[in-house]
matplotlib code that plots the C-alpha trace (Angstrom):
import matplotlib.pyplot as plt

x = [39.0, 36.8, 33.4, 30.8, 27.0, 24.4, 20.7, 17.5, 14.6, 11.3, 8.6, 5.4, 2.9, -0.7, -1.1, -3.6, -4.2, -3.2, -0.3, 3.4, 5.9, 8.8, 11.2, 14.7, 15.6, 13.7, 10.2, 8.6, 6.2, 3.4, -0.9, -0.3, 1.9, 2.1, -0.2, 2.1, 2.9, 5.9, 6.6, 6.2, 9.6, 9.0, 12.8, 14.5, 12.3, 13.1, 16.9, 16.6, 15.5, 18.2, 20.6, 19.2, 18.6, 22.8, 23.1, 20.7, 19.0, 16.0, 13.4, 12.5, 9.4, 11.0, 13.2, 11.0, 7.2, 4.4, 2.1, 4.8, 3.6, 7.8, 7.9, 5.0, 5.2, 9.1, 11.3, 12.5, 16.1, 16.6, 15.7, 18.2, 20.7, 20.0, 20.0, 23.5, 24.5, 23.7, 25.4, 28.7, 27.9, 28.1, 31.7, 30.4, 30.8, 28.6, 30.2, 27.1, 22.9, 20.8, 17.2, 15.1, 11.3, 8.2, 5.8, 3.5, 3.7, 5.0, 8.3, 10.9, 13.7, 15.1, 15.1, 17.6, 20.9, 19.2, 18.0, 21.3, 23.4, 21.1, 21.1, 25.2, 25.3, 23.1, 25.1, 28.9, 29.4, 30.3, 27.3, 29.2, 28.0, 24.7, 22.5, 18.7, 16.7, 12.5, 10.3, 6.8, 4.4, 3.8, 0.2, -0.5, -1.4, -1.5, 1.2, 0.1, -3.5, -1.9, -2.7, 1.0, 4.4, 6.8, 10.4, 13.2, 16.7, 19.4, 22.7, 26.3, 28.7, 31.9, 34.3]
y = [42.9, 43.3, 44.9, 42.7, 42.8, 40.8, 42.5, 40.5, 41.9, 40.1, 42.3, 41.2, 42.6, 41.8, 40.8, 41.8, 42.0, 44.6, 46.1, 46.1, 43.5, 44.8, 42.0, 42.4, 45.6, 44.2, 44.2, 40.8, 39.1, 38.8, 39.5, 40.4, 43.2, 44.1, 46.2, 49.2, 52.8, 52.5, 50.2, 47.4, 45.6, 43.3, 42.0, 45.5, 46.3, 43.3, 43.7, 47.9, 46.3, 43.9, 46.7, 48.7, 45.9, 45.0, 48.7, 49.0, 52.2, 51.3, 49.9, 51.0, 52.3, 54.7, 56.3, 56.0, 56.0, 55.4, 58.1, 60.6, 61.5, 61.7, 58.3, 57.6, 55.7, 55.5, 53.2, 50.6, 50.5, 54.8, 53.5, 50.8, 53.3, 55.9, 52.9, 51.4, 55.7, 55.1, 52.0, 53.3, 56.7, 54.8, 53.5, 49.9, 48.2, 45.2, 41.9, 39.5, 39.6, 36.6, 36.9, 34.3, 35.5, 32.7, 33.4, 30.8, 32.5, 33.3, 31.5, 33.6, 31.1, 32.5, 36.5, 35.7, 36.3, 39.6, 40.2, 39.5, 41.7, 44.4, 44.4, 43.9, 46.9, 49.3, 47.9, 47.9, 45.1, 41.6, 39.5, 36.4, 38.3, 38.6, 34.9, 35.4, 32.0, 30.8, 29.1, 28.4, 27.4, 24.4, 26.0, 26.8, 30.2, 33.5, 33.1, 29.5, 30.8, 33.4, 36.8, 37.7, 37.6, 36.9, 37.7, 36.9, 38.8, 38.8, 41.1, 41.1, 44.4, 45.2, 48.1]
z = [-75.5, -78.4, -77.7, -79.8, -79.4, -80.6, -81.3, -82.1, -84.5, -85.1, -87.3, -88.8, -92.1, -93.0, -96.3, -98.7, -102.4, -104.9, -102.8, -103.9, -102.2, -100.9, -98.8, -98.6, -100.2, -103.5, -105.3, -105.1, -107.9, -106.4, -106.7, -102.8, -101.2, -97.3, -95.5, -93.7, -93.2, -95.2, -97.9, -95.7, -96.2, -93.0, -93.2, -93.6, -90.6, -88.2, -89.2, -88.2, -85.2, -84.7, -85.3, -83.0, -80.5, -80.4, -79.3, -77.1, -79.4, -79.0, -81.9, -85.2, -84.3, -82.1, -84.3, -87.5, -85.7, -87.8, -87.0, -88.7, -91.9, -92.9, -93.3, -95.0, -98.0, -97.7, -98.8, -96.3, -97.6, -96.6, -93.3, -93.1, -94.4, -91.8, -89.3, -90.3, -90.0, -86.1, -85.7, -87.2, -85.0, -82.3, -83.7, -84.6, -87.3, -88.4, -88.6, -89.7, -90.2, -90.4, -91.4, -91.6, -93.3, -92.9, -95.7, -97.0, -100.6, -103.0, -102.9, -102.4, -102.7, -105.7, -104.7, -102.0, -104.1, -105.0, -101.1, -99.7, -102.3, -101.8, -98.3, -98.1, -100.0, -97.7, -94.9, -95.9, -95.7, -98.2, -99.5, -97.6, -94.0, -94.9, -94.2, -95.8, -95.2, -96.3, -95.0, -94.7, -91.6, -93.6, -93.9, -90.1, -88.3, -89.7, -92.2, -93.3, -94.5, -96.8, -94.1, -93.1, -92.8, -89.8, -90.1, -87.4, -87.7, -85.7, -85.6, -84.9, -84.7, -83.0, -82.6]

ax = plt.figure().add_subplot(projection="3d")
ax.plot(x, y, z, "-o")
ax.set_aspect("equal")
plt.show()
């Protein structure tokens, strides 16, 4: 029998003006960027997490924490790399993400070719396995009034 596990992420950024936007492995166009230790890339962050959720490693925090100054300022995708280096460590390999990210703006409907490619690459693994999907809060909560960003991943590897 196959061994498969499923992990679940969830992250979340403030938002605030005159930072850099980093979602999905890529710089977004936008006035706004996310408040963070590191570069802020809420989805890289929420899929480590449901990486490390599907084996049980723990959570991103715990294996990158953010009162080291060694990940200060770094970028999201090294951490993604290093957590894809665990999952295969652990003799896993990843069959399929799926990331939804609720942002109220800017649109990010047309980075998500770049966002999936990107993050297929880090991982291994085709474009085709990789699901990244928008939305809004149609203009309710946190992330409706412009102050953050939610994303929800999930994860599926097997050996």
């Amino acid at each position: 029998m196959e061994d498969i596990r499923v992990g679940h992420g969830f992250d979340v950024h403030e938002i605030a003006p005159g930072l850099p936007m980093w979602l999905g492995g890529i710089s977004i166009d936008s006035p706004d960027g996310f408040v963070a230790h590191s570069d802020g890339d809420v989805a890289i962050h929420a899929l480590c997490d449901a990486l490390l959720g599907a084996l049980a490693l723990g959570d991103i925090g715990h294996h990158f924490p953010d009162t080291s100054d060694e990940w200060a300022g770094i970028d999201s995708k090294i951490l993604l790399e290093k957590v894809v280096e665990m999952v295969r460590a652990q003799g896993y390999l990843i069959s399929n993400v799926d990331i939804t990210i609720a942002l109220q703006r800017p649109k990010i409907a047309p980075y998500i070719p770049q966002m999936r490619e990107c993050l297929a690459s880090i991982m291994g693994i085709s474009s085709a396995r990789v699901s990244v999907k928008a939305t809004t809060t149609e203009n309710l909560g946190f992330v409706g009034r412009g102050e953050g960003c939610e994303v929800w991943a999930s994860a599926l590897v097997c050996r």
